[in-house]
C-alpha positions in Angstrom: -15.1 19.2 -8.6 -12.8 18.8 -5.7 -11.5 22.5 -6.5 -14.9 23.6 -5.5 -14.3 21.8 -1.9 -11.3 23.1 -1.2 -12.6 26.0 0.8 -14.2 23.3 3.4 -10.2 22.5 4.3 -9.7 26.1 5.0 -13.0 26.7 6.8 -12.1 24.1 9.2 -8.9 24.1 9.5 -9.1 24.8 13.5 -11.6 21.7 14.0 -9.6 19.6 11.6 -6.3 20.2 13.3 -8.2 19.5 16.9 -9.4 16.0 15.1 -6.1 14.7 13.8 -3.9 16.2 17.3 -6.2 13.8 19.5 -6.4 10.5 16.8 -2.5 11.1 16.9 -2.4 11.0 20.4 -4.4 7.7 20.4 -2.9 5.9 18.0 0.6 3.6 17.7 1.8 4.1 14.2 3.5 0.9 12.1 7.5 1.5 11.6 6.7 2.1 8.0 4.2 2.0 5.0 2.9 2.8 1.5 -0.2 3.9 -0.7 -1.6 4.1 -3.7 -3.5 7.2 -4.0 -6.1 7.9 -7.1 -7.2 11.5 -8.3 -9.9 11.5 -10.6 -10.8 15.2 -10.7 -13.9 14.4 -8.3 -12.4 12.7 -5.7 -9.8 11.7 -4.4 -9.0 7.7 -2.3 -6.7 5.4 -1.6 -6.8 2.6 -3.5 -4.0 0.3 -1.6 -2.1 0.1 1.5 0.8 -1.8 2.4 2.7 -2.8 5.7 5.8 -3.9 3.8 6.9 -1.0 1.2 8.9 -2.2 -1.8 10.2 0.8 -3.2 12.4 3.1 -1.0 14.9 3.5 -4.0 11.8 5.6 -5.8 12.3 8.4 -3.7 14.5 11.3 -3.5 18.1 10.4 -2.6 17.1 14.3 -1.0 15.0 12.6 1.2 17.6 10.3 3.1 18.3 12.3 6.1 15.1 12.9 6.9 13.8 9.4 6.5 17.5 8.3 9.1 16.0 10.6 11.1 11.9 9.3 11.2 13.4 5.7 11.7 15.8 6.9 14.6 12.8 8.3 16.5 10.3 6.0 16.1 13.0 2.8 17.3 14.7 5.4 20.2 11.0 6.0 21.1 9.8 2.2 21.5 12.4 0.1 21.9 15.4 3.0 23.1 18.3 -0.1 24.3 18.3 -1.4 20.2 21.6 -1.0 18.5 21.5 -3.7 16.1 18.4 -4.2 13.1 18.4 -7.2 10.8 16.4 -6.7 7.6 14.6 -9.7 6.6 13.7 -9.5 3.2 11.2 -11.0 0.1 13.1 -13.6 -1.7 13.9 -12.3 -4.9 16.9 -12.8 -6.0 16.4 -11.7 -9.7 14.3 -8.7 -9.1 17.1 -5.8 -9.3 14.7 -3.3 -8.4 13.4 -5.1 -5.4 17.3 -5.5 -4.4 17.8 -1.6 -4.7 14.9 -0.9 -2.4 16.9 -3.4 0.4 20.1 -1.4 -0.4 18.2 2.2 0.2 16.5 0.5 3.3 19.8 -0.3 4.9 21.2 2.8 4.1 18.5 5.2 5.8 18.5 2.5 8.8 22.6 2.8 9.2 22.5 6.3 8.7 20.2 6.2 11.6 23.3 4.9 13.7 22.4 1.2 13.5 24.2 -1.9 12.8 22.5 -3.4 10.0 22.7 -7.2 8.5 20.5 -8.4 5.9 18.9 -11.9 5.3 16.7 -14.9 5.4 16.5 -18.8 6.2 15.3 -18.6 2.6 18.3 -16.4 1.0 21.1 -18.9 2.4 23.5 -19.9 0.0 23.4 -16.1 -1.5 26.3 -14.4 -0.7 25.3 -11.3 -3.1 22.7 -10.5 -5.1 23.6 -7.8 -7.8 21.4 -4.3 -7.8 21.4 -1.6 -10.1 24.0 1.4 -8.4 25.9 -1.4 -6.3 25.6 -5.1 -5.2 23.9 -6.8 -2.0 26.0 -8.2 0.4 23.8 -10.8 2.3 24.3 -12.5 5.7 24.0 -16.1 6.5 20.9 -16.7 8.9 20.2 -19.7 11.2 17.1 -20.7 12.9 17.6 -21.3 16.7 15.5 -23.0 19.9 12.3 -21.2 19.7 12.4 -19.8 16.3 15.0 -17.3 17.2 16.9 -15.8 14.2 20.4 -15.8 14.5 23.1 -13.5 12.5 26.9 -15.0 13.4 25.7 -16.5 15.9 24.1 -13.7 17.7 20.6 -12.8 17.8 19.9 -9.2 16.6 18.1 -6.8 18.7 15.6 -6.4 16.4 13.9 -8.0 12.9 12.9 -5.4 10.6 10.4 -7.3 7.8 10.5 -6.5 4.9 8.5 -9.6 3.5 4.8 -9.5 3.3 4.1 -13.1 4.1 2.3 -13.9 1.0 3.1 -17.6 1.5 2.6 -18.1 4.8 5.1 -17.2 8.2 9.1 -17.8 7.4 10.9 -19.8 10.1 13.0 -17.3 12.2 10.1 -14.5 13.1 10.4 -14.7 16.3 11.4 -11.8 19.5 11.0 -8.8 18.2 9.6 -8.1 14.4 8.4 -4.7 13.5 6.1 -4.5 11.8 4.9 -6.9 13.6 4.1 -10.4 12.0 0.5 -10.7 11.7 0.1 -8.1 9.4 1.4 -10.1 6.7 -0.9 -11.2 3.5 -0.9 -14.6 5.7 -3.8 -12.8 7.6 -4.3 -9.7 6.6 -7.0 -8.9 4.3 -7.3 -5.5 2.2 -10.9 -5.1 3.1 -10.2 -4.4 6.6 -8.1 -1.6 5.6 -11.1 -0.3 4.3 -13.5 -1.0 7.4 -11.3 1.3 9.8 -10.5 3.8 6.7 -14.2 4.4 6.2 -15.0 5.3 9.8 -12.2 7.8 10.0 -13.3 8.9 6.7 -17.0 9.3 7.8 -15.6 11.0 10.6 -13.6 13.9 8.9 -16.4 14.2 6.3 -18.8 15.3 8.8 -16.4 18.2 9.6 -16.0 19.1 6.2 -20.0 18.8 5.6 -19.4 17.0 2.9 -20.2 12.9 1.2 -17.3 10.8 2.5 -17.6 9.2 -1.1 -15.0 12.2 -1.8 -13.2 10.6 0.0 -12.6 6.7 -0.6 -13.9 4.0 -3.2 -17.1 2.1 -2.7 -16.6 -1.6 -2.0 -17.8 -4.8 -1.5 -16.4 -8.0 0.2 -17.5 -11.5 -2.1 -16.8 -14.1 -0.1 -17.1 -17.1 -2.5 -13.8 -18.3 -3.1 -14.8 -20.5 -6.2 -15.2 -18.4 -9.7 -14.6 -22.2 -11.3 -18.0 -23.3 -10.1 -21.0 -21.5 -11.7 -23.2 -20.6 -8.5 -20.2 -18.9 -7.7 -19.8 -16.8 -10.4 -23.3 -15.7 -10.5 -22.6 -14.2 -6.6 -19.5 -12.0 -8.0 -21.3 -10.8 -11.0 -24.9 -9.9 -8.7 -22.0 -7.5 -6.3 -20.5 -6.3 -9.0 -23.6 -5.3 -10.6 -24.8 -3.9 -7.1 -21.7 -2.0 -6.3 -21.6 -0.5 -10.3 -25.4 0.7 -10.0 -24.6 2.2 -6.6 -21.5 4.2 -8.2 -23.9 5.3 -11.4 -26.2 6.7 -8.5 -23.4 8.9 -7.2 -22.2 9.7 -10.9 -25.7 11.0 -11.9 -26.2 13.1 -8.9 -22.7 14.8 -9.3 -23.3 15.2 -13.1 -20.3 12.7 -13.3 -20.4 11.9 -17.3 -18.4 8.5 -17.1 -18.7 5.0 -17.2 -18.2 3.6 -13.8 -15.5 0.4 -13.7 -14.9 -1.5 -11.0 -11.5 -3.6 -9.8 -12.2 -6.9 -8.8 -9.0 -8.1 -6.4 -7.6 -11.0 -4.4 -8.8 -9.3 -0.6 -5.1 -10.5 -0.1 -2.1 -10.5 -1.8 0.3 -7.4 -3.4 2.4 -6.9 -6.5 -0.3 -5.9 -9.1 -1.7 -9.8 -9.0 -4.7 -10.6 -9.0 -6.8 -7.9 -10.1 -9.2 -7.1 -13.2 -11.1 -4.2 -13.9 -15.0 -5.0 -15.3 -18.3 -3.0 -16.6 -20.6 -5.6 -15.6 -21.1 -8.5 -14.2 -20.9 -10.4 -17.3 -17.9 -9.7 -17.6 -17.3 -12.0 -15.1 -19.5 -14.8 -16.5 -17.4 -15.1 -19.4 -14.2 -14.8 -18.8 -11.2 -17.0 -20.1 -9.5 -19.5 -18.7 -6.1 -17.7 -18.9 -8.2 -14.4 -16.7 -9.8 -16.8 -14.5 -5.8 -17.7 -13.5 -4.7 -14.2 -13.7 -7.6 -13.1 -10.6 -7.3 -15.8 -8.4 -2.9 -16.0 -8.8 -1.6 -14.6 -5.8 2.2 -13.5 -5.4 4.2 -16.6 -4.6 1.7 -19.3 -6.1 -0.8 -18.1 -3.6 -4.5 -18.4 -4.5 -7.2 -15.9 -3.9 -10.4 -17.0 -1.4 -13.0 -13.7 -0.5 -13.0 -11.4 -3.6 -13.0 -7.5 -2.8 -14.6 -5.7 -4.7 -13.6 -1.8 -5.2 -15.1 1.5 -7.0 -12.8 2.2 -9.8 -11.2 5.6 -9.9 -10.1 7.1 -13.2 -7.2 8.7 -12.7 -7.0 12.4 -14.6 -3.4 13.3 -13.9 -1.5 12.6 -17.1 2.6 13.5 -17.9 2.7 13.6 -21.5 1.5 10.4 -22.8 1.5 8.4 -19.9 -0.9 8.2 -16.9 -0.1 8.5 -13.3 -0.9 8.1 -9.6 0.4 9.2 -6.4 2.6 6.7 -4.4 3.4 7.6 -0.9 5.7 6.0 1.5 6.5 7.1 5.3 8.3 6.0 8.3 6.6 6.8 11.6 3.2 7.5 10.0 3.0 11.4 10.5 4.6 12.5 7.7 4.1 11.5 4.0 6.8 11.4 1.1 6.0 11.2 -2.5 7.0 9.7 -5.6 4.4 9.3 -9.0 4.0 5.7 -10.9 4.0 6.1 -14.2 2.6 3.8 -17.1 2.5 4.6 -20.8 1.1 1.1 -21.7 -2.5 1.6 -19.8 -5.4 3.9 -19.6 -6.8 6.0 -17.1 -9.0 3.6 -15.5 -6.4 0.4 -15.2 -4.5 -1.3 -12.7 -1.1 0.7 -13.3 1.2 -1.6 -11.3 2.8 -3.5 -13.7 5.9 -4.6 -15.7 5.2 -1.3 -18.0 4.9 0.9 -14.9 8.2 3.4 -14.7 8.7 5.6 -11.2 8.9 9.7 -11.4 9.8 12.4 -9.0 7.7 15.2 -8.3 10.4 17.5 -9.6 10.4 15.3 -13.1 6.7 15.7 -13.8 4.3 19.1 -14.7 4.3 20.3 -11.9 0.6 21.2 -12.1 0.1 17.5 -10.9 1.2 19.2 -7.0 -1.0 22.5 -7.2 -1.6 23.0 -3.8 -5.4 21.7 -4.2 -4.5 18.6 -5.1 -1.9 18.3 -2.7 -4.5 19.0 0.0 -7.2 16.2 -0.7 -4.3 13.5 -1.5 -2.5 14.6 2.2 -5.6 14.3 4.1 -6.2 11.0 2.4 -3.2 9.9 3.5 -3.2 10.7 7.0 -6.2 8.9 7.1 -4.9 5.8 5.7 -1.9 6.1 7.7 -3.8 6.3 10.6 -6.5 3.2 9.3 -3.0 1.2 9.4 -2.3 1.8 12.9 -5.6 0.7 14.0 -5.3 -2.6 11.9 -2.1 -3.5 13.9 -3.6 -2.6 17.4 -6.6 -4.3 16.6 -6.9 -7.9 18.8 
């Protein structure tokens, strides 16, 4: 169906590029970012997006120079006196592939002509941590007057986070963080991703003449925090029966044959926790114990509170006999760079962001997964999102 659109992008290409020239001009772009990006054959969204990016080492060692490059600009360009960065990472220690994501992180930022240390109040007492292609050499931190992070006794010119806040603010965050510290899970919430998304969204889709639902998910924020208490579990099943009958509405006028699903998710929190896909609202009603932990578990021992609620979107690319997404990551917000998640273990309509989940290049996959059309409707998503995120962290 979206093959059928793909003449609105070229019919409006002038007015399009006029759109996106003056929202760049207005908007201050987070140092760096990631999403998840669904294409269903019908449409195309993103389906998460993340201030803190976990996975540098999944892209193209090809892509170094250019990444050095982004970073260079956008720190010359803000802060130009900086010369040395201190990466402050997530705390896991036994998670290699977490480890090889620091070690590409530091590498783009040094090749960027920057003196890099690495560290936490949390990671003292770690001297290494071991990766796959080399090990981590870490840097003992202390915490000084007015939370300033020290490294040998000096403070660094800048903190560059690389730790999502799950749990709650680390000591040492203080002077100058990018991205900047409040858009950590401590108060960010995915729904409000979604409430700037959608205006840009409705924006562009009145351009293209065409239904923003193209374009992004349907959703809904539940805001009752208890799923152990029954009134509670009778409000998330009515949404979740109100958001599925909306999406069957938009099925049957497309001709859509398919069962709509919907993810239910912690509105904060990352790392594949927390989320279940349902049918119905029953669903809900009845579930076990052991799934009642799994949706309100947050990374760190966190625990959900306000449920969002988000239009499931069957994914129809497929690389043998596993099913796949879009993951893109950029620094400076302008300019998108891909890699594919891969999982062999679940179906088209799951969470794929798990332990099963393997990471591709685009040059290690059919290649009709990057026909140009495709490549069209999951860029201008992007941008979008990309954009959505810079208006989260400028937001009071």
């Amino acid at each position: 169906m979206l093959e059928n659109l793909n003449k609105k992008i070229n019919e409006n290409k002038n007015e399009l590029n006029e759109w996106f020239s003056q929202i760049y001009s207005d908007t201050e772009f987070p140092l760096y970012g990631s999403l998840d990006i669904r294409f269903s054959g019908w449409k195309v969204s993103v389906v998460d997006a993340n201030f803190f990016p976990a996975g540098f080492n999944n892209l193209s060692r090809d892509l170094i120079p250019k990444l050095s490059h982004n970073i260079k600009n956008y720190f010359n360009n803000k802060y130009p006196e900086i010369k040395s960065i201190h990466i402050f990472p997530e705390s896991h220690t036994r998670n290699i592939g977490y480890v090889e994501n620091i070690l590409r992180l530091k590498e783009i930022t040094e090749k960027a002509g920057f003196n890099v240390t690495i560290g936490s109040p949390e990671l003292n007492g770690y001297k290494i941590l071991e990766g796959l292609t080399e090990d981590l050499i870490l840097d003992e931190v202390s915490v000084g007057e007015n939370n300033i992070l020290e490294v040998n006794g000096k403070m660094p010119d800048l903190i560059l986070l690389n730790n999502d806040l799950t749990a709650g603010i680390i000591p040492g965050l203080a002077g100058v963080v990018e991205p900047p510290v409040k858009m950590g899970w401590q108060k960010r919430r995915k729904s409000n991703h979604y409430i700037h998304l959608e205006k840009l969204v409705n924006e562009v889709s009145e351009i293209l003449q065409i239904d923003p639902w193209f374009l992004m998910p349907l959703w809904k924020v539940c805001e009752e925090k208890c799923l152990e208490f029954e009134n509670c579990t009778e409000k998330l099943a009515k949404d979740i029966d109100e958001l599925l009958e909306k999406i069957k509405i938009k099925y049957a006028s497309y001709g859509i044959e398919s069962e709509p699903v919907v993810f239910v998710k912690n509105d904060r929190g990352t790392y594949g926790l927390g989320i279940i896909s349902v049918k119905n609202g029953d669903e809900i009603k009845n579930l076990s114990k052991r799934k009642i932990k799994r949706l309100t578990y947050g990374k760190g021992g966190t625990f959900a509170e306000n449920f969002l609620i988000q239009e499931g979107i069957p994914t129809s690319l497929i690389n043998g006999e596993s099913v796949l997404e879009h993951v893109g990551y950029t620094i400076g917000g302008k300019e998108t760079n891909w890699f594919l998640r891969s999982n062999n273990k679940k179906n088209k309509f799951e969470n794929l962001n798990s332990s099963s989940s393997k990471f591709l290049l685009p040059k290690q996959v059919n290649q009709e997964l990057f026909e140009r059309e495709k490549l069209d409707w999951i860029d201008l998503v992007s941008k979008l999102s990309f954009i959505a995120m810079g208006r989260e962290m400028n937001e009071d």
